[in-house]
C-alpha positions in Angstrom: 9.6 15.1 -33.4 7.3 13.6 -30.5 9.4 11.2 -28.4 7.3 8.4 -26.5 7.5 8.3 -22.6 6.4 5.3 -21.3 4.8 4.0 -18.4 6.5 3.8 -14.9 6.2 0.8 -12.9 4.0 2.3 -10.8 1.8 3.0 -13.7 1.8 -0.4 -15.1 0.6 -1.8 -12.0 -2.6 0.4 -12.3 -2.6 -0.9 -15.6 -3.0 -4.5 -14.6 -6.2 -6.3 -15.8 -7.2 -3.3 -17.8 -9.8 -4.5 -20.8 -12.2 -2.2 -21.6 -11.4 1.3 -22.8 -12.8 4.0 -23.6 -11.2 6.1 -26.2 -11.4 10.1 -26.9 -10.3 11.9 -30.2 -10.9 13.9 -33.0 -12.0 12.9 -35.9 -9.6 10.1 -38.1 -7.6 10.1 -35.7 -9.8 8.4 -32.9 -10.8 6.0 -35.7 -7.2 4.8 -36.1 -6.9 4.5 -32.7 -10.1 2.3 -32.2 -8.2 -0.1 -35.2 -5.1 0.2 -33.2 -6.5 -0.8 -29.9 -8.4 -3.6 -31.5 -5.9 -5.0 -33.4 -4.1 -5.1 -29.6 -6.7 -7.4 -28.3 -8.3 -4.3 -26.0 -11.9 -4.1 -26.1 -14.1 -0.6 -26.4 -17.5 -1.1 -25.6 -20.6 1.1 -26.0 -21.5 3.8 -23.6 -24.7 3.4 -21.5 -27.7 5.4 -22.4 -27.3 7.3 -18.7 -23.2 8.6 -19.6 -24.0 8.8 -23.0 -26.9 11.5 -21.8 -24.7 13.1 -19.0 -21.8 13.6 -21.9 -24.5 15.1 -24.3 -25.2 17.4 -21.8 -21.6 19.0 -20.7 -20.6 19.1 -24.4 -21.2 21.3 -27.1 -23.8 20.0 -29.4 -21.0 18.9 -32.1 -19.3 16.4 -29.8 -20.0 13.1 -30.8 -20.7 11.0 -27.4 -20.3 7.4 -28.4 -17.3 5.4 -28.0 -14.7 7.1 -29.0 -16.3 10.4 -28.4 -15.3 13.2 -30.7 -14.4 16.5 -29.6 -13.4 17.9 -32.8 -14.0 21.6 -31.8 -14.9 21.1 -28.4 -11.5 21.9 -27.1 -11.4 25.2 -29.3 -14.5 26.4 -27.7 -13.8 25.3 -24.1 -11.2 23.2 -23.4 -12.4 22.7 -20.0 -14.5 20.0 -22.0 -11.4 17.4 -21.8 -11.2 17.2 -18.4 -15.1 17.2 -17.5 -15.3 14.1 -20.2 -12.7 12.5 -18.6 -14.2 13.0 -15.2 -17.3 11.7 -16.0 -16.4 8.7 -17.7 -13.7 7.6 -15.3 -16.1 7.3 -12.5 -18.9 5.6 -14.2 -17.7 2.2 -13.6 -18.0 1.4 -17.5 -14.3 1.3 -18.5 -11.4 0.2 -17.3 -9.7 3.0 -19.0 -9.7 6.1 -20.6 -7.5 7.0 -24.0 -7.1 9.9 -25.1 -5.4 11.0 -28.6 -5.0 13.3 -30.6 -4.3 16.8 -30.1 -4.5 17.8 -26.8 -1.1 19.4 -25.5 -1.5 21.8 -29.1 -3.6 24.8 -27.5 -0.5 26.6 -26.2 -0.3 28.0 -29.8 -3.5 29.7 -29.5 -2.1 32.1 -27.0 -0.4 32.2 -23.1 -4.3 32.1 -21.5 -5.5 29.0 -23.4 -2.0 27.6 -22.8 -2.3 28.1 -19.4 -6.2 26.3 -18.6 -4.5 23.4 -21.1 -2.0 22.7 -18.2 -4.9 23.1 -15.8 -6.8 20.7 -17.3 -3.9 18.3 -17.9 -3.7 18.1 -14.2 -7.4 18.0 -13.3 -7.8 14.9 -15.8 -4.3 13.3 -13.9 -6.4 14.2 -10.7 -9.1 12.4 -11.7 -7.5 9.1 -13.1 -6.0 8.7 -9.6 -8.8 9.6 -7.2 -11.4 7.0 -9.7 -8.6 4.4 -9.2 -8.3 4.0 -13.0 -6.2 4.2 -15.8 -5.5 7.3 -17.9 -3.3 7.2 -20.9 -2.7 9.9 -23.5 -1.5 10.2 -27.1 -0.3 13.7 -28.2 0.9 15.0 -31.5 2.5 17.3 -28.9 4.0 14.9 -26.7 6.8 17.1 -25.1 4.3 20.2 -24.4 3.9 21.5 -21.0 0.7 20.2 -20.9 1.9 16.9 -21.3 4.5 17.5 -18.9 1.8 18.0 -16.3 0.2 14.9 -17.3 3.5 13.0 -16.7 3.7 14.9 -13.1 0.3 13.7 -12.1 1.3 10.0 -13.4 -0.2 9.7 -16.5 1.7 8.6 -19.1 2.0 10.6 -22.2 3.2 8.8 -25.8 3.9 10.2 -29.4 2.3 7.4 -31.4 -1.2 5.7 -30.5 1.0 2.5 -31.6 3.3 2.4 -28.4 0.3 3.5 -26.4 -1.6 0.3 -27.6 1.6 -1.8 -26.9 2.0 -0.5 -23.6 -1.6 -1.1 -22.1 -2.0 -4.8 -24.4 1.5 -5.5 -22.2 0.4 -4.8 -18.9 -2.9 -6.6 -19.6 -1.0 -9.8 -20.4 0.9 -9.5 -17.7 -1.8 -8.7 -15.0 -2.4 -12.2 -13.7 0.9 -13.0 -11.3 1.8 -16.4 -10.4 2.9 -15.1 -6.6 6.2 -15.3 -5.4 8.0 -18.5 -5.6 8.7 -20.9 -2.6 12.1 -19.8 -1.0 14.4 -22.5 0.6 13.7 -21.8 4.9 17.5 -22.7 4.8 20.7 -21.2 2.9 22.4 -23.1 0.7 25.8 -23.9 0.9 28.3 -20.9 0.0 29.7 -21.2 -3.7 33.7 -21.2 -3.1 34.6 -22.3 -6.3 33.5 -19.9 -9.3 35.2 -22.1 -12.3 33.5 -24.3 -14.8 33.7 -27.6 -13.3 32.3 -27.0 -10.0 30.2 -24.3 -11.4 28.9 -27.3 -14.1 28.9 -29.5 -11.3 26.5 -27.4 -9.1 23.9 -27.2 -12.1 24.3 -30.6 -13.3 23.1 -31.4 -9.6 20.2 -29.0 -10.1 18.8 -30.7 -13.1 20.4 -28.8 -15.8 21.9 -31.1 -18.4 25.4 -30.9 -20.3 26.9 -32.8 -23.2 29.0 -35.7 -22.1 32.4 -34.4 -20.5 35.2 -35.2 -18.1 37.9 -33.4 -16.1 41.4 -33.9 -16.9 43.9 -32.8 -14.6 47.3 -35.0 -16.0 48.8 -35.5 -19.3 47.8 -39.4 -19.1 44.0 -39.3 -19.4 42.0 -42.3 -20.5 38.4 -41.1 -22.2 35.6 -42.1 -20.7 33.1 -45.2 -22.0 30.9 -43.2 -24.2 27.5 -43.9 -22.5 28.8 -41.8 -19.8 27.3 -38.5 -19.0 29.1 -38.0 -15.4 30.7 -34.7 -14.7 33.3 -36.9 -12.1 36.8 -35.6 -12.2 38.8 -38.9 -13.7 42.3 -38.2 -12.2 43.0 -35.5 -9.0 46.4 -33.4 -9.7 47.4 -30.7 -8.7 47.9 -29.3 -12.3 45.3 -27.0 -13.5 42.0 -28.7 -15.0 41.5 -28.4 -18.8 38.1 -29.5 -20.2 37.9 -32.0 -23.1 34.7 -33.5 -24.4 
């Protein structure tokens, strides 16, 4: 059964402010995976007439070259055609990113040569994400192939449903626009000696954080505070251990 393996940190922070894919697949199954994107919020616009002319041209004339473009027997015939689609589309500046689903990573059962220009091509296309600066992600039905282990070498993540590959890029995107890191004190604080609940309570009550009313009782003879009051003072010092009442 395919297990998903998702992105490192260094990959989501490539992904960061990615919008517009691109999406490669065969058949049905680049159709579901348009819906899926989609219903993620990621947009997948239409290729320009110049890549949709250089794609027609590298690709056997039963590739479909819009967006998602279809290699339904492409790969069969050469499967060199993954990795020159990828290419080109990465570096045209249209996309943000590239998808790929389906079943790349299955040519190994065709034989020990195919099997062996699949892993080439698995790391040319991770060769090519990384020197276009952009984003490469990949669904499999064969998610624990080699070939897909060669994607994961080259940083490309590789996942066993287009459903956690759409989570995993919609995530990133949401989370692409930082706030910066937060103002630290120039100063330290003063050392926390004390790790039980009143002084604990105390030192958050002090910080804003606010508690239901409460007092600290340290005899047996404890009178209860007026009711308005919402001070976290100790009411009697002792040596005794403090219990909390409300």
């Amino acid at each position: 059964m395919p297990v998903d393996h998702g992105p490192s940190a260094a990959n989501l922070a490539r992904w960061a402010g990615a919008a517009r894919l691109r999406r490669r697949g065969n058949g049905v199954g680049a159709a579901v995976a348009c819906d899926v994107l989609d219903t993620h919020g990621l947009i997948v616009p239409a290729f320009g007439e110049q890549l949709t002319a250089e794609l027609r041209a590298h690709l056997p004339p039963t590739v479909a070259t819009g967006n998602p473009v279809d290699v339904t027997g492409g790969g069969e015939q050469d499967v060199n055609c993954y990795a020159e689609v990828a290419d080109r589309v990465l570096a045209s500046g249209e996309v943000d990113a590239l998808v790929l689903t389906g079943y790349f990573g299955g040519y190994h059962a065709y034989g020990p040569g195919i099997a062996a220009r699949e892993r080439e091509v698995a790391a040319r296309m991770a060769a090519s994400a990384a020197a276009h600066g952009r984003m490469l992600a990949v669904h499999s039905m064969f998610a624990d192939s080699d070939a897909a282990a060669e994607l994961r070498a080259g940083g490309v993540p590789v996942f066993g449903s287009i459903e956690s590959l759409a989570r995993g890029i919609s995530a990133a995107t949401r989370g692409a626009a930082g706030t910066g890191v937060p103002e630290v004190p120039l100063s330290p604080a003063e050392p926390i000696t004390d790790a039980d609940y009143w002084p604990a309570r105390t030192l958050l009550a002090a910080a804003g954080v606010l508690f239901p009313r409460a007092a600290l009782v340290r005899t047996r003879t404890y009178s209860r505070p007026p009711a308005c009051s919402t001070s976290p003072t100790p009411a009697v010092s002792s040596s005794a251990r403090p219990t909390r009442q409300p």
